[in-house]
C-alpha positions in Angstrom: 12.7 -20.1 -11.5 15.4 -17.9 -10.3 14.4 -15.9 -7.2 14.3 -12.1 -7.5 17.3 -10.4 -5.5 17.2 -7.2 -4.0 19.6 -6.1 -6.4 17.8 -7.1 -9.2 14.9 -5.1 -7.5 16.8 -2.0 -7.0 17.7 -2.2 -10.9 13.8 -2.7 -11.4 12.9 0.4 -9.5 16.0 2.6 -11.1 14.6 1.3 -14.7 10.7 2.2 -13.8 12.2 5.6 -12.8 11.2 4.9 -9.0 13.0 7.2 -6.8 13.3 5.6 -3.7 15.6 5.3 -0.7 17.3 2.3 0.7 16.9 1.2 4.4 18.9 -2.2 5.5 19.3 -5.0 2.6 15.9 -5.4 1.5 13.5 -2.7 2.4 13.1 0.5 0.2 10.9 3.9 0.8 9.2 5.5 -1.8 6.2 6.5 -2.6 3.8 8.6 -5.5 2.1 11.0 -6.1 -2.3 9.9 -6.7 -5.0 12.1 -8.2 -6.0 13.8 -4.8 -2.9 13.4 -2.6 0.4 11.7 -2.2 1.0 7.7 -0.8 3.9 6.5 0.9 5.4 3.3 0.1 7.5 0.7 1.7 8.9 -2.5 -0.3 10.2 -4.9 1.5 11.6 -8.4 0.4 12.7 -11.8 2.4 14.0 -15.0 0.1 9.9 -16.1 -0.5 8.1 -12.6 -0.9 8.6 -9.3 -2.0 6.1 -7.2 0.0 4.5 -4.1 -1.3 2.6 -1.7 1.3 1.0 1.9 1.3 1.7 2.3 4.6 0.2 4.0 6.7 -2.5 4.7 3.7 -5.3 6.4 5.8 -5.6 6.8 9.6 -8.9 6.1 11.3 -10.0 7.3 14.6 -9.4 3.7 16.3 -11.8 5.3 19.3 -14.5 5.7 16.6 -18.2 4.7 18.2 -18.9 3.0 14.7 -15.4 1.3 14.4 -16.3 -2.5 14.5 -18.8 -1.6 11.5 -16.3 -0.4 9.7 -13.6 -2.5 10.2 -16.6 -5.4 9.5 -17.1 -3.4 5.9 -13.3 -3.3 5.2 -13.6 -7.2 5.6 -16.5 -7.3 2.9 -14.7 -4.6 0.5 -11.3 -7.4 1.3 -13.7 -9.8 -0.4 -14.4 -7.5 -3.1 -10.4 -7.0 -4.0 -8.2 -8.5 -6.6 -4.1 -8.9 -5.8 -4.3 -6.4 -3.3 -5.3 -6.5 0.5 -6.9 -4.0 3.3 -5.7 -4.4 7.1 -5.7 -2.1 10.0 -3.3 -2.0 12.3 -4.3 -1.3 16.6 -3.4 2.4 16.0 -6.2 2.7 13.2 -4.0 3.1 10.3 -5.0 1.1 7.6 -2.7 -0.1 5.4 -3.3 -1.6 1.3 -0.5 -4.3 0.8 0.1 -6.5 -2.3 2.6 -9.7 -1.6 3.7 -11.4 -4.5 6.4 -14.5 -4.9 10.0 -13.5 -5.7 10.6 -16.2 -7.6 10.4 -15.5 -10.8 9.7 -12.1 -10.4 10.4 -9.6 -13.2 10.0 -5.8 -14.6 7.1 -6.4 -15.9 5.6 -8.0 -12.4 6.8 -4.5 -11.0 5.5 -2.7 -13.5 1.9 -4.2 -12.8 2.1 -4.5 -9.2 2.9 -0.6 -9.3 0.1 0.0 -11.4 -2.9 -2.1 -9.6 -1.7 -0.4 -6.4 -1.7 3.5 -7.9 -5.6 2.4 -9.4 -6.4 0.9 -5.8 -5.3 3.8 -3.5 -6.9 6.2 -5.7 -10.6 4.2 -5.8 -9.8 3.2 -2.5 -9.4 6.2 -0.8 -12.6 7.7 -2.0 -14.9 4.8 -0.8 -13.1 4.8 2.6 -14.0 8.3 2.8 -17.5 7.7 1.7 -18.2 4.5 4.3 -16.6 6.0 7.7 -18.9 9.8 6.3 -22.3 7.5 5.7 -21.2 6.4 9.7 -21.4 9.5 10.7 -17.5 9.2 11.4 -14.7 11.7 11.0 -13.3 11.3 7.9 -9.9 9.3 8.0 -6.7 11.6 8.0 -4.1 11.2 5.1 -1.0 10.8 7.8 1.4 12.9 7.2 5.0 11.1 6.6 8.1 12.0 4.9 8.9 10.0 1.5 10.5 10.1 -1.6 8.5 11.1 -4.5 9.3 10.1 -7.9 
């Protein structure tokens, strides 16, 4: 199979409608715009993956008291997950990420990758909410950051 360029990519996200910016010869910013708020997205590619992350997708307190229970439940709800992956990084932002092979891949692989991320940060961002308010925690902050909508 013919590995993906970042050309081919950028031709990809121009024929989805994406707007995006460039940065450098493989990584792109863009982002959308959800049912309750707006998510930032970075796409970034080396000659194995192409790497797809909402980043930073929600910002927790990392001085919470209840923080280890929580990042102990984001394990479980990992478990839970299909494609897509939860991580935090030390500065509490917690990022939803989807890596897929760029061998091989295609429109329609963008096209569905876009799409199971838009359903995830949407269902995602209301359980996150939910867990860290059951914990008696303040409610993670949609971090501000400047992207291109489409």
């Amino acid at each position: 199979m013919k590995v993906c360029t970042p050309e081919q990519l950028e031709g990809y996200l121009k024929a989805y409608g994406w707007t995006f910016t460039r940065d450098g010869d493989a990584l792109w910013h863009s982002g959308w715009q959800g049912e309750e708020r707006s998510y930032p997205l970075e796409i970034s590619m080396s000659e194995t993956w192409i790497r797809f992350e909402v980043v930073p997708f929600l910002a927790a307190d990392p001085r919470a008291k209840r923080l280890t229970e929580f990042m102990a439940w984001l394990l479980e709800l990992n478990h839970e997950l299909h494609i897509v992956k939860l991580s935090m990084l030390g500065d509490g932002a917690i990022v939803i990420s989807a890596h897929v092979l760029a061998s091989g891949f295609t429109y329609d692989d963008l096209n569905d990758i876009l799409g199971i991320l838009g359903y995830y940060a949407d269902v995602l961002d209301e359980k996150i909410h939910e867990k860290m308010k059951q914990l008696g925690e303040r409610r993670p902050t949609t971090v501000g950051r400047t992207f291109v909508t489409q």
